[in-house]
C-alpha positions as CSV (number, residue, x, y, z in Angstrom):
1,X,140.2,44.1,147.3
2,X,139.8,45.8,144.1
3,X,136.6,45.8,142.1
4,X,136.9,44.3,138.1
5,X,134.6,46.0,135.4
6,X,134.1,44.9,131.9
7,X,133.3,47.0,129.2
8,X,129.3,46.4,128.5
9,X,128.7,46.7,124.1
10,X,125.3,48.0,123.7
11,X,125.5,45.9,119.8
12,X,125.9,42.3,121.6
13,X,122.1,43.1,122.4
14,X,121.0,44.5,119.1
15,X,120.1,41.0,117.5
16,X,116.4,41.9,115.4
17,X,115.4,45.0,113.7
18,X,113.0,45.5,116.8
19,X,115.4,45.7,119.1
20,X,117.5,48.3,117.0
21,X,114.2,50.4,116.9
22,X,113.4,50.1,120.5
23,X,117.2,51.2,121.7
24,X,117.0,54.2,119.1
25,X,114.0,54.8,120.8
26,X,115.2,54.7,124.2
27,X,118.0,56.9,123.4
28,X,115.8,59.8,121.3
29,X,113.9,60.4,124.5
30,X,117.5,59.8,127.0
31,X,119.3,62.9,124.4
32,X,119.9,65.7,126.0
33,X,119.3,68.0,123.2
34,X,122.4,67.9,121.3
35,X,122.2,64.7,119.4
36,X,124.8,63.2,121.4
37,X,122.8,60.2,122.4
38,X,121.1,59.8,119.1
39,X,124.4,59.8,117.0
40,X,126.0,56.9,119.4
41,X,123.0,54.8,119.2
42,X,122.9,55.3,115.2
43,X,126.4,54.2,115.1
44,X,125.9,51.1,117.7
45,X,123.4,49.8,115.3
46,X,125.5,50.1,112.3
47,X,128.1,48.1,113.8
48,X,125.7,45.9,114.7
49,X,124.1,45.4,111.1
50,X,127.9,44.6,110.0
């Protein structure tokens, strides 16, 4: 029996602007350093302002 995963889409959960500022929050202190993080998390919330 094979296991089925489904892609999870952080911006299905963005719905107000204080749960935009709490994920960028979240993710500033997950970054490792390099902005990685920080620049996926600014770009979930632009697709989810669209």
């Amino acid at each position: 029996m094979s296991e089925q995963f489904s892609r999870w889409d952080p911006v299905d959960q963005l719905k107000s602007e204080e749960d935009m500022a709490m994920y960028l929050d979240a993710c500033l202190e997950e970054d490792p350093g390099d902005g990685s993080v920080v620049r996926a998390a600014l770009n979930d919330i632009a697709r989810a302002q669209a």
